[in-house]
N, C-alpha and C positions, 0 to 999 in steps of 0.2 A: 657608376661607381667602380671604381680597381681598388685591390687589396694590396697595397706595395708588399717590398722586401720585408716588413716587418714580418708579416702575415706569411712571405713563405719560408721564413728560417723557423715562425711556428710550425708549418708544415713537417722538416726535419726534426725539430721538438719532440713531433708527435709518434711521428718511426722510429728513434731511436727508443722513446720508451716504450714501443709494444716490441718492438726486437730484443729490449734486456728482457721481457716475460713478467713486465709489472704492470699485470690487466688483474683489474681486483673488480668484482660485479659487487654492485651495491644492495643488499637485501630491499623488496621493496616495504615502504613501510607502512605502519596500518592507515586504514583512510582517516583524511580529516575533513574536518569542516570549515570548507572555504567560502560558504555565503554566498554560493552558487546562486542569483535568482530562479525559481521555480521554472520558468521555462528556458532555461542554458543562456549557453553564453555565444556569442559567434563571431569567429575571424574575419578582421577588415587589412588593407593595408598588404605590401609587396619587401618580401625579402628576398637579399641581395647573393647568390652564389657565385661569384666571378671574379676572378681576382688575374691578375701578372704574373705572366710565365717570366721567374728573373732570369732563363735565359734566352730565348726567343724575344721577351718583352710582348706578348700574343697577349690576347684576352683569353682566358679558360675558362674552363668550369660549367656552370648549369644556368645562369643568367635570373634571370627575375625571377619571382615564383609569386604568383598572386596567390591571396586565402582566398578568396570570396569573388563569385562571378559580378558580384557587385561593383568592384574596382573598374572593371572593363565594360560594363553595362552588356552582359553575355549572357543575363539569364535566364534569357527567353530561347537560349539555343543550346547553352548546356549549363545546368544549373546546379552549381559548384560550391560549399565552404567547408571550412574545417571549424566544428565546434567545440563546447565544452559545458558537457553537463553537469549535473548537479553533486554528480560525487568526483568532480573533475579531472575525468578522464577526457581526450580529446580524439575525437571521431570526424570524420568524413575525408575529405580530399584535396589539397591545394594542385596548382596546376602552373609547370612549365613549358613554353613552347619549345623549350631545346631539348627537355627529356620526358614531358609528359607528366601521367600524373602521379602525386604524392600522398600514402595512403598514410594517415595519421596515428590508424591502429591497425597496422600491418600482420598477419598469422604469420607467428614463429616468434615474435618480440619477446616471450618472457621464457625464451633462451636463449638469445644472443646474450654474448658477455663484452665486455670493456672496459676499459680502466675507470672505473669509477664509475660507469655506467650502470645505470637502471635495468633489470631484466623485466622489461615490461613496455607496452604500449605507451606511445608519447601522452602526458599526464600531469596534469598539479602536482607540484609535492610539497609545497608549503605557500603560507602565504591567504590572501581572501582578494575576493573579485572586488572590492573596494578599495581595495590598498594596494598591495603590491602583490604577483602571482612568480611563482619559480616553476619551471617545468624540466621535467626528465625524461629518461626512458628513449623510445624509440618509432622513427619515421622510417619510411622506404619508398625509395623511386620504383613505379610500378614496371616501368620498361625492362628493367633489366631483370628481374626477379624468372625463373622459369614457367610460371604462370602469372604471365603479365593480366590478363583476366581478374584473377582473384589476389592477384599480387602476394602470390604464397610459392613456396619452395626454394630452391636452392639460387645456384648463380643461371644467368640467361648465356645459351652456347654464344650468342653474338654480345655476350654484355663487355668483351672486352679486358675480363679481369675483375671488375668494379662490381658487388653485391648490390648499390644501391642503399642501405642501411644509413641511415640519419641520426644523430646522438646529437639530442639536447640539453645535454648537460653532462658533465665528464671530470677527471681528477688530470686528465692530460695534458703537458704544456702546462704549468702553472694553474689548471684549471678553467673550464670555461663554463656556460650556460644561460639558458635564457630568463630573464627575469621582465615583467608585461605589466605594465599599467594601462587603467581603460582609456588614458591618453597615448598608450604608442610604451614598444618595448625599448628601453632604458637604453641609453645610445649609451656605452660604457667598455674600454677597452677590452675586456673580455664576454662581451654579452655576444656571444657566437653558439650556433651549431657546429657540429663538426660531421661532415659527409668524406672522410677517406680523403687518404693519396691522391686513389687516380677519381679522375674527373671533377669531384662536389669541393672539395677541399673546407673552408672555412664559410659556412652562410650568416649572414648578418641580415637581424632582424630590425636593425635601424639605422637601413641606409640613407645618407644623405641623397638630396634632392627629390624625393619622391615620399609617398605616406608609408611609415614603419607600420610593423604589424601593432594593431590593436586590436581590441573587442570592446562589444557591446551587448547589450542586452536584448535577449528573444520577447519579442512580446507573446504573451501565453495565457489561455485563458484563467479565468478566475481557479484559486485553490480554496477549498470550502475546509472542514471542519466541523461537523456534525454530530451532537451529543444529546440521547434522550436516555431518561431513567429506562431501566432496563424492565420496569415489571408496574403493574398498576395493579392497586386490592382493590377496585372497585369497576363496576362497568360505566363508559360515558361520564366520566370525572374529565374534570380538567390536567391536564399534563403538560408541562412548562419543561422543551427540548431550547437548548441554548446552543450558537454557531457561531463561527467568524468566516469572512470570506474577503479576499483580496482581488481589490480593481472590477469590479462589476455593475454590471449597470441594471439587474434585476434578478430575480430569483424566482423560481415555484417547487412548491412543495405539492408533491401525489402520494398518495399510497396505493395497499393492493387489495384494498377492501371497498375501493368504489367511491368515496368517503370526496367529499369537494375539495377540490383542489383553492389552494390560497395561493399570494404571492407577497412573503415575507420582505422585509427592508431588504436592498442591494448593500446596504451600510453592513447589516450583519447585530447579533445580540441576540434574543431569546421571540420564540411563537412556542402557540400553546394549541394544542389536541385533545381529541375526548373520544380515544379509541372505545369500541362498541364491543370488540373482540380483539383477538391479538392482533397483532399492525405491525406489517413496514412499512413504514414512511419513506420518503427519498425527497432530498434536496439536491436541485439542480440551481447553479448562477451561470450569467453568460455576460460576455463583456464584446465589445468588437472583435477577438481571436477567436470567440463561439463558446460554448459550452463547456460547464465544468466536470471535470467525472464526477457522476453520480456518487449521492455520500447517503448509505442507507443507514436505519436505527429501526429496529425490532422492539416493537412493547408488547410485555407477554401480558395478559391479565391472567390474573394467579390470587382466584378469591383465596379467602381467610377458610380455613377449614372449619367446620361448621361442628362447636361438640355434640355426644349424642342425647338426644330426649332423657330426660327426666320420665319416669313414667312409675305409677301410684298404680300397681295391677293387683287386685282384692278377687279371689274364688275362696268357698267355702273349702273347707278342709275334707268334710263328707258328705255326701248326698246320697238320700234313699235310691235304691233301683227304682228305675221310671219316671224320679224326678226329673225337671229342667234344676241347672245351677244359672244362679246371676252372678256375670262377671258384669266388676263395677272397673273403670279406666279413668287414671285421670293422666295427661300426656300436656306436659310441659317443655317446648322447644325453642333455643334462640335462632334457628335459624329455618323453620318452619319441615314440619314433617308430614309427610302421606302415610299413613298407619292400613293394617287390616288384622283383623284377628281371625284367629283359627282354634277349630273344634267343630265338634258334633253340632249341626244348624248354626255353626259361623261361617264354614270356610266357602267362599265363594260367593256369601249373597250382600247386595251394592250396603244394606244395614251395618254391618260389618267392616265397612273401612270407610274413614274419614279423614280430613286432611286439619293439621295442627297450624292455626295465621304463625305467621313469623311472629317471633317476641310473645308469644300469646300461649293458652293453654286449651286444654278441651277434655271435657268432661261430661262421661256420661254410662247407660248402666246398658248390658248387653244378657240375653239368656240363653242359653243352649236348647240341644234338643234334649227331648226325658232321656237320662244316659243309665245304661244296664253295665257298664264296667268301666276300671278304672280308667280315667280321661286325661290328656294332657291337653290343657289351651294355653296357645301361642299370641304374643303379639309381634310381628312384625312393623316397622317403619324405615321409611324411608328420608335420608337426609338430605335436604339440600346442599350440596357442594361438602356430603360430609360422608362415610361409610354407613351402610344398612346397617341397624341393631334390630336385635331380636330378645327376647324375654320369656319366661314360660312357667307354669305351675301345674302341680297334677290335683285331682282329685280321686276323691277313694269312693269309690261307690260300695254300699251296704246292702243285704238282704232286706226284703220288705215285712214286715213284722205281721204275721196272723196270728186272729186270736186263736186261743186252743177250749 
């Protein structure tokens, strides 16, 4: 394909307005949502850089440019595409044999300026992978760049003059830019790149007689979606976690308590667990592309706090020196308590502490040693899943009466 006369009086177009100093940079704008598939998107199809010298009448420019090693069946020797992920920005390489290779998200892109150009790496700016896609910003021929390696820096001492810089889209010349369906980019008198003056001039990304640039879709493993209650009041209950997962062909579910592993629908919808302790879970799907990133969910169990015992504690108010006092208990618990009491011949001996059934009470009479001065007795308990309480009364011990 040649670019006639039209295409090089665009060329002078384009010089006269960067020589009057009308380069206006386009703020770039916030991201959207272009319905990117989950695993990108990726460049097929050969754009055209070459156009008619109108006065030699020469072929110029930079010639074919494949996206994808696929076009040339080369990918067993250098495996090559430029793609577009999911927040549509476009990454990797295309590739000419007149000038090598073309880096899609070049270092330095989001400070170059130009008339109406994007300061940013070549990129969606409106549009959905379904519909129709527009792209901006900025490409660069790696040769020429001063670090052809990283395709970073300024101009190359042998580059001739020419930075290499690629614009996708621009306000110059009446405007141009590329706009891409998953059938082939829009063959439309202004649907051009613009690579400078000298060498690149006008690239067209739907040139006749050959396949325009398209894209298609990455096949990518499955994307899960993974949701369990955060907390369970009880131990070994059942717990109903719900999930979606896309294009899979099975699933398994582990956790990290050792607990048997299942393997829920590949379809996706709700399994159900009976963690014993706290748990994370993990749900993997896997489709032909392999495995999905793991999608964890944490269930804390987090019993009910447990109130404290009721407890009916009866000592006499005074007892002779020498006597024993009877301490009467009665200990009412919903959520089950271990007790012990304390005093003079209580503390320490197994008579002395008892445990309260859950839901239940206990009831019964306890006696000291013969006590000779004032006494405090304690009861202590212990709560299940609840804080220790504690309780206490004194007694007054009295002189022993002789006759006279």
């Amino acid at each position: 394909m040649s670019i006639s006369l039209q295409h090089a009086v665009k060329y002078v177009t384009v010089a006269l307005f960067l020589l009057v100093g009308a380069m206006l940079t386009m703020p770039q704008p916030a991201a959207a949502d272009f319905d990117i598939p989950p695993g990108g998107v990726e460049l097929e199809g050969f754009a055209w850089g070459g156009y008619t010298d109108p006065v030699t009448g020469g072929l110029e420019g930079i010639g074919w440019i494949s996206m994808n090693c696929s076009n040339t069946d080369t990918c067993g020797t250098s495996d090559y595409k430029v793609e577009l992920d999911t927040s549509g920005n476009l990454t990797g390489y295309a590739w000419s044999s007149n000038v090598g290779w073309i880096s899609f998200n070049p270092a330095g892109a989001d400070s170059r300026s130009g008339a109406g150009v994007e300061a940013a790496s070549a990129r969606a700016t409106e549009g959905s992978f379904s519909d129709n896609l527009n792209f901006g910003g900025w490409a660069r021929v790696c040769s020429v760049a001063a670090n052809p390696a990283t395709c970073s820096g300024g101009m190359h001492s042998n580059a001739g003059g020419w930075d290499g810089w690629i614009a996708l889209s621009g306000t110059a010349a009446g405007g141009y830019g590329i706009t891409m369906t998953p059938t082939g980019a829009a063959n439309e008198p202004n649907n051009y790149a613009w690579g400078g003056l000298i060498v690149a001039g006008w690239i067209d990304f739907s040139p006749n007689g050959t396949t325009p640039v398209t894209y298609s879709e990455i096949p990518a493993p499955p994307q899960v979606t993974f949701n369990c209650p955060d907390t369970s009041s009880a131990i070994g209950v059942d717990v109903t976690c719900t999930y979606t997962v896309d294009d899979a062909t099975s699933c398994q579910l582990t956790n990290d308590q050792g607990e048997p592993t299942s393997s829920p629908s590949a379809s996706g919808n709700s399994l159900t667990v009976s963690p014993a302790t706290s748990t994370t879970y993990t749900l993997v799907c896997t489709n032909a592309e392999g495995p999905s990133t793991p999608a964890d969910e944490l269930i804390e169990i987090v019993l009910p706090v447990a109130p404290n015992p009721v407890v009916d504690f009866t000592v006499p108010d005074i007892v002779r020196s020498g006597r024993a006092a009877d301490v009467g208990i009665t200990v009412t618990s919903a959520g089950g308590s271990t007790c012990s009491l304390f005093g003079p011949g209580l503390t320490g001996t197994p008579e002395a502490t008892f445990t309260v059934p859950a839901d239940g009470s206990y009831t019964d009479t306890f006696q000291t040693a013969n006590l000779t001065n004032r006494t405090n007795i304690a009861i202590e308990c212990t709560v299940v899943n609840g804080s220790p309480y504690r309780q206490a009364a004194e007694i007054e011990v009295t002189g022993t009466m002789q006759e006279i």
